[in-house]
C-alpha positions as CSV (number, residue, x, y, z in Angstrom):
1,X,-16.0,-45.2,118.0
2,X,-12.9,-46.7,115.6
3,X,-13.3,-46.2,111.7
4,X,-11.1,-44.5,108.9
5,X,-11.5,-42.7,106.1
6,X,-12.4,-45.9,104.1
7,X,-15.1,-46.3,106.2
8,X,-16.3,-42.6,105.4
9,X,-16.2,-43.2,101.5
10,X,-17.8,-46.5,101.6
11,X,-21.2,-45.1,100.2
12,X,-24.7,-46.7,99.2
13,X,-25.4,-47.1,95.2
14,X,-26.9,-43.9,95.0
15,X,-24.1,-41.4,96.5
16,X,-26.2,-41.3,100.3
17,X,-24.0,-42.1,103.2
18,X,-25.5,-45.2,105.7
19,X,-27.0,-43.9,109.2
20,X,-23.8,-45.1,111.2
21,X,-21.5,-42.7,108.7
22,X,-23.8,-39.7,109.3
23,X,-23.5,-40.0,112.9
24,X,-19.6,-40.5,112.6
25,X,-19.2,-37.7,110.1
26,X,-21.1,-35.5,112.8
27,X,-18.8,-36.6,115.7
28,X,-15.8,-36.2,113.3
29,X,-16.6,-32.5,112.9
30,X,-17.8,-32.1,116.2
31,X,-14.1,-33.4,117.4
32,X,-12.6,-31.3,114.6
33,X,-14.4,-27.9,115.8
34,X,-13.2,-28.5,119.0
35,X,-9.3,-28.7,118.7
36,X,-9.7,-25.7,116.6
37,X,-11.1,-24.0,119.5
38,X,-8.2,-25.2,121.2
39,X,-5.8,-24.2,119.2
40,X,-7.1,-20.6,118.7
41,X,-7.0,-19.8,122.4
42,X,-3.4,-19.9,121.6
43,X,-2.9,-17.4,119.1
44,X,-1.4,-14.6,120.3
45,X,-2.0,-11.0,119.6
46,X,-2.7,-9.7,115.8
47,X,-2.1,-13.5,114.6
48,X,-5.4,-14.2,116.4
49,X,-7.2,-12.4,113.5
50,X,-5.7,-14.2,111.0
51,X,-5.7,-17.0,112.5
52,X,-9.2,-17.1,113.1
53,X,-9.9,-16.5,109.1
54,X,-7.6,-19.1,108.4
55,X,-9.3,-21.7,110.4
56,X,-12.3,-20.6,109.5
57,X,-11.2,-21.5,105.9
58,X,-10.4,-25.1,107.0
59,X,-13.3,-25.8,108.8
60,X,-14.9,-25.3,105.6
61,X,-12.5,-27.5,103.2
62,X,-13.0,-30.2,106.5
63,X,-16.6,-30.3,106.3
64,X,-16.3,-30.7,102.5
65,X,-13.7,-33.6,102.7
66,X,-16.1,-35.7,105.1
67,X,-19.3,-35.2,102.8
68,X,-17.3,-36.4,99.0
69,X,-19.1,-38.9,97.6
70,X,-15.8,-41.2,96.1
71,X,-14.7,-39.9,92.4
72,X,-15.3,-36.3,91.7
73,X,-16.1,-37.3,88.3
74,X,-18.6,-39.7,86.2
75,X,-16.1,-40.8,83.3
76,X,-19.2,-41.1,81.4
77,X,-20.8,-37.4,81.8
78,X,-17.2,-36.6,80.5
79,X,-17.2,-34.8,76.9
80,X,-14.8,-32.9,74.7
81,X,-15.2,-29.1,75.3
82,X,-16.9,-27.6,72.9
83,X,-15.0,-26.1,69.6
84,X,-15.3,-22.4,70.6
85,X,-14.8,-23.1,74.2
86,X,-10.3,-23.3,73.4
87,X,-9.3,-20.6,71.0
88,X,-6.5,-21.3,68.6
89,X,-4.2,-18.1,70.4
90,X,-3.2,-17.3,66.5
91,X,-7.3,-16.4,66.2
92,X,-6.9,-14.2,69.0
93,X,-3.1,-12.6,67.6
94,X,-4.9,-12.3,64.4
95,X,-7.4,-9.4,65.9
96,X,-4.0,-7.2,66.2
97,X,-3.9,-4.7,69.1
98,X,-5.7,-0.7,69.3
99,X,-3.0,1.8,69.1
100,X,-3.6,2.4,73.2
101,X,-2.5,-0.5,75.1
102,X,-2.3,2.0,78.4
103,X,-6.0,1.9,79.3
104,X,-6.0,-2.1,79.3
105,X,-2.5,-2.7,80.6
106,X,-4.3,-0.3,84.0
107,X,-6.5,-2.5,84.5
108,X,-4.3,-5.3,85.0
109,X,-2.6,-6.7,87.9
110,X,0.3,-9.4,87.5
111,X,-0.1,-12.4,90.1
112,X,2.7,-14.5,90.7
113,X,2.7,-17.5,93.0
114,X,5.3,-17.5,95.2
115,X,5.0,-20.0,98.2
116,X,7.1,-22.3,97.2
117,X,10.7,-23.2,98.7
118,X,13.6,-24.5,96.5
119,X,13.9,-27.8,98.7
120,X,13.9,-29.5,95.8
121,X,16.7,-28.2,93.9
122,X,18.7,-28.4,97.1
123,X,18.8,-24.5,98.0
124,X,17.3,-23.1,101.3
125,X,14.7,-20.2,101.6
126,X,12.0,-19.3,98.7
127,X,12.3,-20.6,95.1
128,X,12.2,-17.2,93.7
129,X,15.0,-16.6,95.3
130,X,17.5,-18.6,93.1
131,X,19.7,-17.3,90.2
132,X,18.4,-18.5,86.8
133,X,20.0,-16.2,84.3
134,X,22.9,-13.5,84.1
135,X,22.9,-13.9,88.3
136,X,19.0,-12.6,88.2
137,X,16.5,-14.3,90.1
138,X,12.9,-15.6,88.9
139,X,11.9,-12.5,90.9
140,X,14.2,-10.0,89.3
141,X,13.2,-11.6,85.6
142,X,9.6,-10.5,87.2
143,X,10.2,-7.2,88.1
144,X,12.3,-6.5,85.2
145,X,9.1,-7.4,83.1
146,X,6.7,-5.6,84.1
147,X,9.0,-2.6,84.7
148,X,10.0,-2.7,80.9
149,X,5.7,-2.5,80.2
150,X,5.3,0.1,82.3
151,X,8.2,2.3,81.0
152,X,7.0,1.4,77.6
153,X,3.6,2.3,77.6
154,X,3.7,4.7,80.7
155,X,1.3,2.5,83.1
156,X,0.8,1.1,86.8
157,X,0.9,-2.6,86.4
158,X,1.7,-3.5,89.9
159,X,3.1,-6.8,91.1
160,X,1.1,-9.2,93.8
161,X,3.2,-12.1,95.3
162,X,1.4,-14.3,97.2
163,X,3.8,-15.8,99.5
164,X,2.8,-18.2,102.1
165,X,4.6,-18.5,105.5
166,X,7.6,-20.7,104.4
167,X,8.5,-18.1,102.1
168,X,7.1,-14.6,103.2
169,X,9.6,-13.5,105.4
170,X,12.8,-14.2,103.1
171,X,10.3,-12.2,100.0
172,X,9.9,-9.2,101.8
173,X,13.7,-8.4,103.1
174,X,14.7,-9.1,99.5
175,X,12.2,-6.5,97.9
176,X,13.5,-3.3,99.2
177,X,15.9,-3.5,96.6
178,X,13.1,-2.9,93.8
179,X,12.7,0.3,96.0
180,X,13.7,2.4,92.7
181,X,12.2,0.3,90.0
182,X,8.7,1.2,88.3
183,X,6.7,-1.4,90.0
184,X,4.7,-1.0,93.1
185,X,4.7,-4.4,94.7
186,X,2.4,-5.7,97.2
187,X,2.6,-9.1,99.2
188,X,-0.3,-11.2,101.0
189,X,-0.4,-14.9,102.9
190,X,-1.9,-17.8,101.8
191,X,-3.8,-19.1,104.7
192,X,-1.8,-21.7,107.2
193,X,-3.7,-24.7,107.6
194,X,-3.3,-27.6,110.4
195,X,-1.9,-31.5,108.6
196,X,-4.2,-34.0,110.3
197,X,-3.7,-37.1,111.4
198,X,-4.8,-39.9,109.3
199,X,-5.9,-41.9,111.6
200,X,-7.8,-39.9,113.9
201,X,-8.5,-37.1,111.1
202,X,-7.8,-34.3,114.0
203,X,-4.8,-31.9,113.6
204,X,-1.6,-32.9,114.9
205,X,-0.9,-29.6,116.2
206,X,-1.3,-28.7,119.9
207,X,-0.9,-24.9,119.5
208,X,-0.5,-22.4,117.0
209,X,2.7,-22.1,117.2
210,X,5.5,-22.4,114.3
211,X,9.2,-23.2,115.4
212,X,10.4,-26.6,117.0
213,X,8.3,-29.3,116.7
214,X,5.5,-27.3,115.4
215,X,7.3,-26.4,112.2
216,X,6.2,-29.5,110.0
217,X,2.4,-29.4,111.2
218,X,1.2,-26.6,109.3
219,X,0.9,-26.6,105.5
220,X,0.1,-23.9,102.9
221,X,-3.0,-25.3,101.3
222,X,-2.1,-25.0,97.7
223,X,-2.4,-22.1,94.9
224,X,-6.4,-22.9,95.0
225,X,-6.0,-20.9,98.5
226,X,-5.3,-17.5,96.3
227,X,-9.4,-16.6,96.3
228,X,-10.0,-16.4,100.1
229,X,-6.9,-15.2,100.8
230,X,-6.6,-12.8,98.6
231,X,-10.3,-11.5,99.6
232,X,-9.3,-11.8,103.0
233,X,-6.3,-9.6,102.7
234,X,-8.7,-6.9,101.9
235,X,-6.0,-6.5,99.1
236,X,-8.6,-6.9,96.6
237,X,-10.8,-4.9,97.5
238,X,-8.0,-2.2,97.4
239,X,-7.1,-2.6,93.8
240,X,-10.5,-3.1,92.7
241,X,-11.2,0.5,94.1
242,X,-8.0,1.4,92.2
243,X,-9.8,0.6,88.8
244,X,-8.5,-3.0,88.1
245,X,-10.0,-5.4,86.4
246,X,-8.0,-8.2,85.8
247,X,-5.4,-10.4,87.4
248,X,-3.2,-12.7,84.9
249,X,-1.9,-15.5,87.7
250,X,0.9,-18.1,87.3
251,X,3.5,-20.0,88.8
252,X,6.7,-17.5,89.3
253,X,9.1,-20.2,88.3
254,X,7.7,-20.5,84.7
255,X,9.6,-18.0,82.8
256,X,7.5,-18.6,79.7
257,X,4.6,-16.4,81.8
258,X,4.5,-12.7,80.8
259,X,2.0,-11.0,80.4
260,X,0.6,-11.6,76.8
261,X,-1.0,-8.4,75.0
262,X,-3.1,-9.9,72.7
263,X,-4.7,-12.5,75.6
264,X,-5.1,-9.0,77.7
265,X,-6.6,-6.7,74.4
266,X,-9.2,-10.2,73.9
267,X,-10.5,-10.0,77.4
268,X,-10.9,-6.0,77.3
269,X,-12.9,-5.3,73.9
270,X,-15.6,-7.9,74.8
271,X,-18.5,-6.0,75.2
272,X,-19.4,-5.7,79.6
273,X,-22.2,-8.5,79.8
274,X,-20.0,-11.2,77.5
275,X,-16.8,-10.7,79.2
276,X,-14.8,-13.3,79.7
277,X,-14.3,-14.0,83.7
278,X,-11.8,-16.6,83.6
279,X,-9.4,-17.7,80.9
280,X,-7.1,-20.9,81.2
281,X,-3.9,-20.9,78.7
282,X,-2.9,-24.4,77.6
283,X,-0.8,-25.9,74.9
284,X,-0.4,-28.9,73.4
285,X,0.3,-32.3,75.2
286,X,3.7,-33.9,74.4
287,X,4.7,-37.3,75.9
288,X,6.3,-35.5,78.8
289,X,3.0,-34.2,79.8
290,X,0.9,-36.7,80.1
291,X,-0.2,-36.1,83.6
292,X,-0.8,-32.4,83.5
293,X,-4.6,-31.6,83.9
294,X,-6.6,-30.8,81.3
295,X,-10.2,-29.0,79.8
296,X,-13.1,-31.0,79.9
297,X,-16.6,-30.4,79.4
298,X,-18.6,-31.7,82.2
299,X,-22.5,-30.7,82.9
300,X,-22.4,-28.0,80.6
301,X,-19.2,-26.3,82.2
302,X,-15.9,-25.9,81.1
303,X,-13.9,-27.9,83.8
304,X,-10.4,-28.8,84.9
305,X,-10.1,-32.5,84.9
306,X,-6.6,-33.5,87.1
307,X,-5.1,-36.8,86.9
308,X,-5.7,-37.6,90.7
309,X,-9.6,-37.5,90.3
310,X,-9.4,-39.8,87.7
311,X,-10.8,-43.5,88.2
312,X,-8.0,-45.6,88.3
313,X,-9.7,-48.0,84.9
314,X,-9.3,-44.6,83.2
315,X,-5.9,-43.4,84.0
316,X,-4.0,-44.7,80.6
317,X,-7.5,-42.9,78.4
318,X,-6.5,-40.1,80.4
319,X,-2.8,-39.6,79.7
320,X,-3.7,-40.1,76.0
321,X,-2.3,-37.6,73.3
322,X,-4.4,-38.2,71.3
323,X,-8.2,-38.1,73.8
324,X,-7.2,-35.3,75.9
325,X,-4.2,-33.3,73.6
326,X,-4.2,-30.3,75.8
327,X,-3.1,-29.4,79.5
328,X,-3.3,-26.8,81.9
329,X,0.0,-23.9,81.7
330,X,-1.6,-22.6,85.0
331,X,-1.5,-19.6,83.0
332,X,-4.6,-17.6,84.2
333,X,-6.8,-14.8,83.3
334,X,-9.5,-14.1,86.0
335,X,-11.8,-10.9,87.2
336,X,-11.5,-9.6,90.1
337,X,-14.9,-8.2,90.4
338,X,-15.8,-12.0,90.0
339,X,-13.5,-13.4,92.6
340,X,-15.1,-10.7,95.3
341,X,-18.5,-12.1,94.2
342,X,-17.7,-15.8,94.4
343,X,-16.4,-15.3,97.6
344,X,-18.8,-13.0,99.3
345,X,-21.6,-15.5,97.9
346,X,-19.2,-18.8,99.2
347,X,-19.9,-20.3,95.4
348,X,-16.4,-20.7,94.7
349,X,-16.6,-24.6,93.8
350,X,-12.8,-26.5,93.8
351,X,-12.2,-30.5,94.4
352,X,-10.5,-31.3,97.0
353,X,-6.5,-32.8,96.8
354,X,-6.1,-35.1,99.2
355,X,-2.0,-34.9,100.1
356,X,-1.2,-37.9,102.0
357,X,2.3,-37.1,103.6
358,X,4.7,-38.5,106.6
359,X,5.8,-36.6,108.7
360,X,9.1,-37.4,111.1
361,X,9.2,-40.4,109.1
362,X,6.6,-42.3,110.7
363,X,2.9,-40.1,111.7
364,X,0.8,-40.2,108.7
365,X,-0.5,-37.4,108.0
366,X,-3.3,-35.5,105.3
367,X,-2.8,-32.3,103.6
368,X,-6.4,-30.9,102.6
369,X,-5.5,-28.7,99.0
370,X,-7.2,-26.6,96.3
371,X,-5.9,-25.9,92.8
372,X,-6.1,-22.5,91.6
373,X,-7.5,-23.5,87.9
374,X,-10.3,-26.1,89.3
375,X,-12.4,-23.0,89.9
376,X,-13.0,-21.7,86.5
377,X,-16.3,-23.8,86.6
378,X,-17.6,-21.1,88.8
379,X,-16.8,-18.4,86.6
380,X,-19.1,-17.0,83.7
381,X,-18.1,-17.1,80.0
382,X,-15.3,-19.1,80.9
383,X,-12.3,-19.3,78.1
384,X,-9.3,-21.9,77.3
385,X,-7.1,-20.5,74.6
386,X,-4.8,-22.6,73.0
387,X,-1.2,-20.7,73.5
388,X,2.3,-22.1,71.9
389,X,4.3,-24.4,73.7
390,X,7.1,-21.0,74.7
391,X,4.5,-19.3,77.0
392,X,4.7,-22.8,79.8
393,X,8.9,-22.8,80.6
394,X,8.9,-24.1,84.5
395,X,12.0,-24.3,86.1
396,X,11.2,-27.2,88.8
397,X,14.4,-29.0,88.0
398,X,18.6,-28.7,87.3
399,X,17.7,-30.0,83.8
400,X,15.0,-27.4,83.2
401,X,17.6,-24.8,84.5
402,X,20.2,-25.7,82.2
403,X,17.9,-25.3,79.3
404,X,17.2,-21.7,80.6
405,X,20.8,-21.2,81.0
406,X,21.9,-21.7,77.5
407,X,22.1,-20.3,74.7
408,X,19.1,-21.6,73.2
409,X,17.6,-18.8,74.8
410,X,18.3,-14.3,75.2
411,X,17.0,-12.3,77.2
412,X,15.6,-9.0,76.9
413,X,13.6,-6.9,79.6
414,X,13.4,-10.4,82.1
415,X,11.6,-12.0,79.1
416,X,13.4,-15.5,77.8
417,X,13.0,-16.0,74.0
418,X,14.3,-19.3,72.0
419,X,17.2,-18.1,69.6
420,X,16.0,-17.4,66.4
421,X,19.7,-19.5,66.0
422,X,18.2,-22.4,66.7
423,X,16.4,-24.3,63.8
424,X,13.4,-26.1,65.4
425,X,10.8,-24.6,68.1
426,X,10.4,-27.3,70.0
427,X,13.1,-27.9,73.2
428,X,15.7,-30.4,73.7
429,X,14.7,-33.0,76.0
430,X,17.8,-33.0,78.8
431,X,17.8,-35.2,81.6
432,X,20.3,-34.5,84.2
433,X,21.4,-37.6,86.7
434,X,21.0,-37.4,90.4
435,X,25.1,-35.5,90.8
436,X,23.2,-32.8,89.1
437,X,19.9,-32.3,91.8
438,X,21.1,-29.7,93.8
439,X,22.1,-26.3,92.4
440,X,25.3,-25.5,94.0
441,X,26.6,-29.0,92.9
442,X,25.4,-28.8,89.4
443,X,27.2,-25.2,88.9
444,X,30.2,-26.8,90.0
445,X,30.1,-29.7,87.3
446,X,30.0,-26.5,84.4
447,X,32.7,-24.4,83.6
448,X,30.2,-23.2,81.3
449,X,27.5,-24.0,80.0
450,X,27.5,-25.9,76.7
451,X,26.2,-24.9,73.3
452,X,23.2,-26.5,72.6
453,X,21.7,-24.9,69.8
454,X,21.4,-28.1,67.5
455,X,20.6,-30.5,70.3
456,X,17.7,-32.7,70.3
457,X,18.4,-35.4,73.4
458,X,21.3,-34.6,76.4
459,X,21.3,-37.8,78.9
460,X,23.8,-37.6,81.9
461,X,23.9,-39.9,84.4
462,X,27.2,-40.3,87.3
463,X,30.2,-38.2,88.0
464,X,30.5,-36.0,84.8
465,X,32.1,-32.8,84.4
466,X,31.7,-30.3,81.3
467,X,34.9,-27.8,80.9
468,X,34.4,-24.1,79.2
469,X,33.1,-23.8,74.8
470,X,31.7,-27.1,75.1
471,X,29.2,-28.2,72.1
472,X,26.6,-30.2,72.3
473,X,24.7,-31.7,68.9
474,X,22.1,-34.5,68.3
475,X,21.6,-36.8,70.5
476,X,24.4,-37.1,73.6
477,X,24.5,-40.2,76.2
478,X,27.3,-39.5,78.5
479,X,27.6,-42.1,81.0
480,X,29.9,-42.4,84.0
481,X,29.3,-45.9,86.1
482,X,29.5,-46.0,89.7
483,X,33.1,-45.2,90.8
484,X,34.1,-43.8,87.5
485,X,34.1,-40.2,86.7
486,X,34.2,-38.7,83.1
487,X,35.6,-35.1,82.4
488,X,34.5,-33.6,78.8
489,X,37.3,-31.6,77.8
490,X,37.5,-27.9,76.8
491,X,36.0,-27.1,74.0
492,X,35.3,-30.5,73.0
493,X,32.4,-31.1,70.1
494,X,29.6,-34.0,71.2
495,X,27.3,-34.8,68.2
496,X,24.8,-37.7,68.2
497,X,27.8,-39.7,70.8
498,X,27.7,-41.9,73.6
499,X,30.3,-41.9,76.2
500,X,30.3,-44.3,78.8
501,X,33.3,-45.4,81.5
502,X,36.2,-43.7,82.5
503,X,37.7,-40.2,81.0
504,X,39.9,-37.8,83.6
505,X,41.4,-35.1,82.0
506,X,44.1,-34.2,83.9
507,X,46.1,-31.0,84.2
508,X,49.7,-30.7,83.7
């Protein structure tokens, strides 16, 4: 039987699938059950387990892929969310705080994401791993944090990375040196799921192995993944029996992400049968966030609505500032006593990313995904509160990291704040050419890093080097063509300048 996935999505007017596509979903998942089979009998030892789980978990997003019904969303069952549904975060500062914190703060666990590598900024092994500030680490800013709030108020707010296997090797060596600190820190996988084919929609892999060949066949099925594996770990049952409540989630390389008082004092002093189970931080849209995902109120639910389940007559309404003026920080609130019941009761409803990739440069491949904040329309008395713009500062870039470099910001206890120096809250936009992309290079094009408390635009593009005291002001296009290179001298002063061709400062 030949067909493809176009052939699978191809439904009648009212959503049904045609006789011929049942019978070819059936044989699809028939075909799919059976290489899992096979590649289980290959699992050796204790990874047979979790192996099994995992799969398990992928048989489950499988079947759910083959029975979508085209766009996740009617665009016209699509309506603002209700007024009290996103809380102004002022409303929620404005309640002040009890003079105990302590009996909230151990109830809380802090969540940080942490499977991702730093391919992208050029530097091998997990992305918490890189320096971001004073030679500490997005992990070390971490720990420092939440050591700081437990000295302070004399709590147990433990730490939970969830690495995934790209990443948790690397993690754990690294965190006996937070031996002596005050955080306990615990560590579980995300699950490891097969890529599969395109064309055949089987898995590419022939075994469970990982190294050789194998090593680009298996994915990490994106931060939705954190609710089964989490459960599965058995991890939360563990610090649910330890008394907590609460785990506030996000991405480790947004420094803007500690944990927020007032947001964890809100959630507490609701009374028991009104408490909020999930809460989503967002902030306000700027033009540079026009594709982030955003709140939407769809059959009476609060609901994440992401840019790839839009239909494509929709997409410019969509990235609209003025429709949709929020987006998702992936700043999350959730219960844990609600996650365990989700999951025990298999209710946890997420849309499924479809990840097209290539692998070895020519086998197409899928990547079945979940996104962590698409759940909170399974939650009860779910919450968006509307948080400024400082709590969502993601390192994903060299530009982003020279922002968090400079002195726009201090630091105090791991926590980044914007210099009460600097005269307007909003950040400069920077935009660092392709000389800049990997880390090790773009520390080598600093002596240090520039002074940009007064700027508003930084443009670089070509072979440019800054020396040390540098000041940057206004807007700054420096511009070095192809074959030219252009050093900016010590302590030289930039405001509202273009500089374009040749400058070599040489030394004598």
């Amino acid at each position: 039987m030949s067909f493809s996935i176009e052939d699978l999505r191809k439904k009648l007017p009212n959503g049904r699938m045609t006789e011929f596509q049942e019978v070819m979903r059936h044989e699809l998942e028939t075909s799919m059950h059976s290489e899992l089979e096979k590649l289980l009998s290959t699992a050796k030892g204790d990874e047979a387990e979790v192996s099994k789980k995992d799969l398990e978990g992928f048989k489950q997003l499988f079947h759910r892929f083959l029975q979508v019904k085209g766009p996740s969303v009617d665009w016209a069952k699509i309506h603002r969310p209700p007024e009290d549904s996103i809380q102004p975060y002022e409303r929620i500062k404005g309640r002040g705080l009890p003079d105990s914190m302590a009996d909230s703060l151990n109830k809380l666990v802090v969540v940080k994401l942490n499977g991702g590598l730093g391919t992208s900024m050029g530097c091998k092994g997990p992305k918490s791993l890189i320096s971001v500030r004073n030679e500490n680490t997005f992990l070390d800013l971490t720990v420092l944090q939440i050591e700081h709030l437990n000295k302070t108020y004399n709590t147990n707010v433990p730490l939970v990375l969830m690495n995934s296997f790209n990443t948790d090797e690397d993690t754990k060596k690294i965190l006996q040196k937070y031996t002596h600190h005050r955080v306990k820190i615990h560590t579980f996988n995300q699950s490891r799921y097969p890529r599969i084919n395109k064309e055949s929609l089987l898995p590419v892999a022939t075994d469970m192995g990982m190294t050789g060949e194998n090593a680009d066949i298996w994915y990490p099925p994106g931060h939705g993944d954190i609710y089964a594996s989490f459960y599965n770990s058995g991890l939360l049952d563990q610090l649910i029996a330890e008394g907590k409540e609460y785990i506030f989630v996000s991405n480790i390389d947004n420094l803007g992400a500690t944990v927020d008082l007032h947001i964890l004092h809100h959630l507490m002093s609701q009374p028991n049968g009104k408490r909020c189970e999930f809460v989503m931080e967002v902030t306000d849209k700027t033009r540079a966030d026009v594709k982030g995902g955003t709140l939407i109120q769809y059959d009476g639910k609060l609901r994440l609505l992401e840019i790839a389940q839009v239909p494509k007559a929709h997409v410019d309404e969509f990235k609209s500032v003025t429709k949709f003026k929020i987006f998702n920080t992936n700043n999350l609130w959730i219960s844990l006593p609600a996650i365990k019941r989700l999951q025990e009761q298999s209710a946890m409803d997420m849309e499924i990313i479809v990840n097209p990739k290539t692998i070895d440069g020519e086998l197409n491949v899928l990547q079945l995904e979940t996104a962590v904040g698409a759940a909170i329309k399974s939650f009860d008395h779910a919450l968006g509160i509307n948080v400024p713009r400082s709590r969502f500062l993601p390192v994903k870039t060299s530009s982003d990291l020279l922002l968090v470099m400079s002195n726009l910001y201090s630091l105090e206890a791991g926590s980044l704040t914007m210099s009460k120096k600097r005269e307007f809250p909003t950040t400069p936009h920077v935009k660092l050419g392709s000389s800049f992309t990997k880390v090790q290079e773009y520390l080598t094009r600093f002596e240090s890093i520039p002074d940009m408390l007064e700027l508003d635009h930084l443009t670089v593009s070509g072979d440019v080097t800054f020396g040390k005291h540098v000041s940057l002001k206004g807007t700054v296009i420096i511009i070095a063509n192809h074959g030219d290179r252009i050093d900016i001298p010590a302590g030289a002063m930039l405001e509202n300048k273009i500089v374009s061709g040749n400058l070599r400062i040489l030394d004598h």
